[in-house]
N, C-alpha and C positions, 0 to 999 in steps of 0.2 A: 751517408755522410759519416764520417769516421769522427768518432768523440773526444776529446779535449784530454790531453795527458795532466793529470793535474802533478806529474814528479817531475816531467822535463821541458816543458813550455806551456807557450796560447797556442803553438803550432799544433798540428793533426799530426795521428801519429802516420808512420810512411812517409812522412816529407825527409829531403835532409837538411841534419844539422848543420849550422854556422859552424867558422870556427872558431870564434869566442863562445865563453860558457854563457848558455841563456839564465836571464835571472827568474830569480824563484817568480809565485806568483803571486804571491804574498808581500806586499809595501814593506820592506826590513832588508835595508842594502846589509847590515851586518850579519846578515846570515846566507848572503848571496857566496854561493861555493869559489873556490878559486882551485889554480893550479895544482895538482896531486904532487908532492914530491917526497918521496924519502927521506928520511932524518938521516946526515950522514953520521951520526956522533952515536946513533942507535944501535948497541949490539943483537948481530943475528940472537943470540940465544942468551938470555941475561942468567945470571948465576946469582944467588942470593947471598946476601953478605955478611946477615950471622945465622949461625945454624941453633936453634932451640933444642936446648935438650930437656930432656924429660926430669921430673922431679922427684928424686928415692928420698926413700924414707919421711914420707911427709907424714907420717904419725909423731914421729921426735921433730919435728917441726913445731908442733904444738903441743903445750901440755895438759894432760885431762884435766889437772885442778883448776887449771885458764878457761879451757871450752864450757860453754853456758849448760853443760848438763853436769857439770863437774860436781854439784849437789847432790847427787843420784849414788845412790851404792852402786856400786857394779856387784853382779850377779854372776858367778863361773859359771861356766859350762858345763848342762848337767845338773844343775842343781835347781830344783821347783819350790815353789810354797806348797807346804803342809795345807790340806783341804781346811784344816779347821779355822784357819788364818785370812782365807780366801772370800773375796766378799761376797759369794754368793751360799756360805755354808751356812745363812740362815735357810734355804731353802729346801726341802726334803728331796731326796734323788727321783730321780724319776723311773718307773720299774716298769715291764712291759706289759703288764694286764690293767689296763688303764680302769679304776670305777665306773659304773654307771650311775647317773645323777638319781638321786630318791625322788625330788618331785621334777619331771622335766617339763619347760613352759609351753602352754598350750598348743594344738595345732600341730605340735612334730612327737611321733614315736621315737621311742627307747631302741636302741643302736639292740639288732641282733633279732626284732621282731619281724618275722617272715608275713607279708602279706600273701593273700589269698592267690594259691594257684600256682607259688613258686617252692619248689622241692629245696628241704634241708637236711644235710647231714644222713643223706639216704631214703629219706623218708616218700612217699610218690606226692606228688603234687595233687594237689584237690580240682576236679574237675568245674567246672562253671556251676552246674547245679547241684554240684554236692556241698553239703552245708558241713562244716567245722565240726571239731569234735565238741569242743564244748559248746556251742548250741544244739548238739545233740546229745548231750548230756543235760541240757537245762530241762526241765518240766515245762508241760505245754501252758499251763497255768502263771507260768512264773511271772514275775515283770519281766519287761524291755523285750519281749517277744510278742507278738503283734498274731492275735487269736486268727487260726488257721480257719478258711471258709469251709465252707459244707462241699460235699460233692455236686450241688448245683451250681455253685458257683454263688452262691449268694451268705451273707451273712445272715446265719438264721435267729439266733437270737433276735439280735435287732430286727429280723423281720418280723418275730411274732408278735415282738412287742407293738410294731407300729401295726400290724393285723387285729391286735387286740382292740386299739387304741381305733381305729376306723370302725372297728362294728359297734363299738360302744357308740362312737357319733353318729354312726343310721339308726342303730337298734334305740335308744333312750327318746329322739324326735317323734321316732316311730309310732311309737305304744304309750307315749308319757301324752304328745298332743300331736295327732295325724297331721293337719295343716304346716305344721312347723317340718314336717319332711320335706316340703316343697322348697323350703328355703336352704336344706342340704343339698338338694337337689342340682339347684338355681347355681351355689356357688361352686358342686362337685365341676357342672358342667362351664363354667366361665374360666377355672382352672384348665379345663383341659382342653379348649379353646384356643388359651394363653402359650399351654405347650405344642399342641400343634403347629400351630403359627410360627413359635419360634422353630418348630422342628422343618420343617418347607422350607425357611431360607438357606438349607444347606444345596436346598436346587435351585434356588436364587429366584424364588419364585416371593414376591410380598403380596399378604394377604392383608384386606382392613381387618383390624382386629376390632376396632369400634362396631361396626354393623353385624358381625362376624355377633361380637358376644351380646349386645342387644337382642339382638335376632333370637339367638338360642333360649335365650330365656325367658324369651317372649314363647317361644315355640313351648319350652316345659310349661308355661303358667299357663297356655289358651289349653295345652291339651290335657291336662290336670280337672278342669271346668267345661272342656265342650268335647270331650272323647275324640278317637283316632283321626273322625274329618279335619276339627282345630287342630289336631296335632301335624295333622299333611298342607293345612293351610299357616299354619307358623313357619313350615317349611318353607315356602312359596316366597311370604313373604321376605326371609331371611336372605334366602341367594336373590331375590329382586330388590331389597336392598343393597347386597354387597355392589350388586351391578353397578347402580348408579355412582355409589360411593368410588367404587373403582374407575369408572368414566369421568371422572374430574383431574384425573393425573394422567391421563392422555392415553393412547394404543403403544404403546410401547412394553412389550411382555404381555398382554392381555390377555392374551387366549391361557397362556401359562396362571397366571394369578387368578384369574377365574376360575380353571380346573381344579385348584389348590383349595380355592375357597368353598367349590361345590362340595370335595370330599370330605372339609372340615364341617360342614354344616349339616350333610348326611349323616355322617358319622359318630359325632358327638350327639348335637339335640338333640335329632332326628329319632336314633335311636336309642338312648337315654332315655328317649322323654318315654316309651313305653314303662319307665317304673312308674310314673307317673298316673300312666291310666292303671297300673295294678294296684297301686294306694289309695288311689280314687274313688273305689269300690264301697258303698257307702258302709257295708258288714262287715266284710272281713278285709279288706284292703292291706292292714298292716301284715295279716297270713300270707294273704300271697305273696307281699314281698319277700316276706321271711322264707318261705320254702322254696322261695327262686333263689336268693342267698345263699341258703345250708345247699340245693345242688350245686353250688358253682364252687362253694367251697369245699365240700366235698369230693364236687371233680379233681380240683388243684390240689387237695393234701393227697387224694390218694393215686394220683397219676406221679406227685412227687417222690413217694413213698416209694412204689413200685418201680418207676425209673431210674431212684437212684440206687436202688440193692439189687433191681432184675434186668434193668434197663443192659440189651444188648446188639438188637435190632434197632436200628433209626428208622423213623417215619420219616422228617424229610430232613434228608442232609444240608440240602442246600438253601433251607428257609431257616431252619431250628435244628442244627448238628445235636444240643440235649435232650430233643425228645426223641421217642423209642414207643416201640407199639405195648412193649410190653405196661410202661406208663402209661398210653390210651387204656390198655384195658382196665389197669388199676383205677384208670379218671372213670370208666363207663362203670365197672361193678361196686363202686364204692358211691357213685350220683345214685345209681339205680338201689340201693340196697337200701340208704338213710331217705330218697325221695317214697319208697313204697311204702315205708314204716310209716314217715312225719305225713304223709297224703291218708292214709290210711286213718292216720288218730284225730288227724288237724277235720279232714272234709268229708271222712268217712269214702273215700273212694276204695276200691278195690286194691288188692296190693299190686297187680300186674298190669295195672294202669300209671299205678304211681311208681313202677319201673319202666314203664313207656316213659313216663315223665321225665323222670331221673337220665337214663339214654340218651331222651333227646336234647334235654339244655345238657350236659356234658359234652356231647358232640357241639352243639352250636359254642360251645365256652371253648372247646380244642381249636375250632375254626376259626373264634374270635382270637384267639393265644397266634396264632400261627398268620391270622392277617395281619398283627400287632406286627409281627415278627417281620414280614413283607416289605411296610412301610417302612420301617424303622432299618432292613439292610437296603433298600432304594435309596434310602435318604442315606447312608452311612455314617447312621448314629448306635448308640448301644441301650441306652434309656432314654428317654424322653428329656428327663429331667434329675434331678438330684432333689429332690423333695424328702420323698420318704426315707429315710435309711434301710436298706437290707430291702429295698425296694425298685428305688430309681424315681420316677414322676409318677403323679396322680394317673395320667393315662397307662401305665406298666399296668394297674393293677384294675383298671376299668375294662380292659380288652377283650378278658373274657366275659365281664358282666354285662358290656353292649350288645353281643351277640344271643344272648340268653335269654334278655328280658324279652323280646319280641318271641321268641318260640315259648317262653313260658306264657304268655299273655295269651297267644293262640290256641295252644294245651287248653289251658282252664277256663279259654271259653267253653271247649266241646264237656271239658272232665267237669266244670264247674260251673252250670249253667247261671248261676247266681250274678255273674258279673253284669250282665245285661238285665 
């Protein structure tokens, strides 16, 4: 159906028109179109009847004293004000080496200071790790320079100090009132419990740390009092605690959280707790500890010693990249040489027995350094903890002393028949 012309009727378009004109569609007769005709009175081409002409001289049309700026000097052409007349000649000209400001506001450098690594005025550009001339001109001592570490990588000042600072709190318990060592003991080991624990949930493994340090401490105090059997049955008890404690929060990770928990319970009380039975000793107990101490110390100053001035050779790259054999040997000649003297004065042993001695807890101290070392890259941490300075955590520094105590304690039962 063809649509509605709304300019020339109601009809469709294609029909034909009437021959009167149809009306709009719109209700207004006075606007309904009519007949087309011509104007006869209209000329073809109309011609305009006055011509405008243009307007000269309309400057003398009007005079400047009339026009509203008529107030105004006129100014010839060519001729300027004098600078000094000008209202901006109180202001100083401006010259092309602009100053730089004496104090500039915080947060933003002085225009012209070249930061690090971009070449000026010919100069070579400083590489990433090369330092500035003027902190290499500063002293190493100076302020605002931040004390450069040791070749171990460790802060040593700060280490000896807290080195110092720990053998005074075993050594004064020790020899001031023996029972009171137990209580060093108790807390060395609930620290290092603490740090474990937190070190395992980077494998997302959660250990009770309630049962976990109970346990341990139970484990030092039975075997301090009823020798190596209490001390295998502190054990017992300890991971047959975690068990249950563990089995209240359902099987989910279990195998995993127990495994965690077995190794912390091992490895802390377990074997810890052998300083226990060497203090235990109703005579001389404070001796043993102490000569198990001075070799493990001994091991660490003189494996340090050696490995950082001779150290060339690495023992294992891929457990401990900073040790070096040449450091083992300095750790084995330096345990064995202070172990043969201090055996010799303290028990009267032979001196070749007390470099047996000396040998073998150095060894068990390298082995304990280097399982520390194991755990701590499985786990993908680098210290335990942040406790000590120039340290890291209480466990950092127990590593090699848990391996120790139990070969010295075996030693001196054979070198030292006295213990039994």
């Amino acid at each position: 159906m063809s649509h509605l012309d709304p300019y020339g009727g109601a009809e469709a378009r294609g029909w034909d028109r009437p021959d009167q004109p149809a009306h709009l569609p719109w209700p207004d007769p006075n606007l309904d179109p009519g007949p087309w005709a011509a104007d006869p009175h209209a000329e073809r081409y109309a011609t305009p009847t006055a011509r405008i002409e243009p307007v000269r001289g309309a400057a003398d049309l009007l005079d400047h004293d009339d026009a509203p700026t008529g107030q105004i000097e006129r100014i010839p052409a060519g001729v300027g004000l004098d600078h000094d007349d000008a209202p901006t000649a109180q202001f100083a000209p401006v010259s092309g080496d602009e100053p730089e400001p004496d104090d500039p506001p915080p947060g933003r450098r002085h225009r012209g200071r070249r930061r690090a690594g971009r070449p000026t005025n010919g100069q070579p550009a400083s590489s990433p790790g090369e330092q500035p001339s003027s902190q290499l001109d500063r002293p190493a001592g100076s302020p605002g320079k931040p004390a450069a570490p040791s070749r171990a990588g460790r802060n040593l000042p700060a280490a000896i100090s807290v080195g110092l600072g720990l053998g005074a709190v075993v050594l004064l318990p020790l020899f001031l009132y023996t029972p009171s060592f137990l209580l060093v003991l108790a807390a060395a080991f609930g620290v290092g419990i603490w740090e474990m624990s937190r070190a395992v949930r980077r494998a997302r493994a959660v250990v009770p740390l309630v049962p976990l340090i109970v346990g341990g401490v139970l484990t030092v105090t039975i075997g301090w009092f009823g020798g190596l059997d209490a001390l295998l049955l502190g054990l017992l008890v300890t991971i047959a605690g975690t068990l249950v404690w563990r089995l209240g929060d359902g099987m989910a990770n279990f195998r995993r959280d127990m495994t965690a928990a077995t190794l912390i319970a091992v490895y802390v009380p377990f074997l810890g707790g052998f300083a226990a039975l060497l203090a235990s000793s109703p005579d001389d107990g404070a001796l043993r500890v102490l000569v198990t101490l001075v070799a493990v110390v001994l091991s660490d100053t003189g494996g340090y010693a050696a490995g950082a001035n001779f150290g060339k050779h690495p023992m294992a790259p891929t457990i401990s990249p900073k040790k070096s054999w040449e450091g083992f040997a300095g750790s084995v000649g330096a345990a064995a040489l202070g172990s043969a003297l201090l055996l010799w004065l303290l028990f009267d042993v032979a001196p070749w027995w007390g470099a047996v001695f000396g040998v073998a807890v150095s060894c068990a101290a390298v082995l304990g350094d280097l399982a520390e070392s194991m755990i701590k890259r499985d786990l993908g941490v680098k210290d335990m903890s942040n406790l000590l300075p120039g340290h890291g955590g209480l466990m950092d520094r127990l590593d090699s002393v848990l391996f120790a105590v139990p070969t010295a304690y075996l030693l001196l039962v054979v070198l030292v028949p006295a213990v039994n």
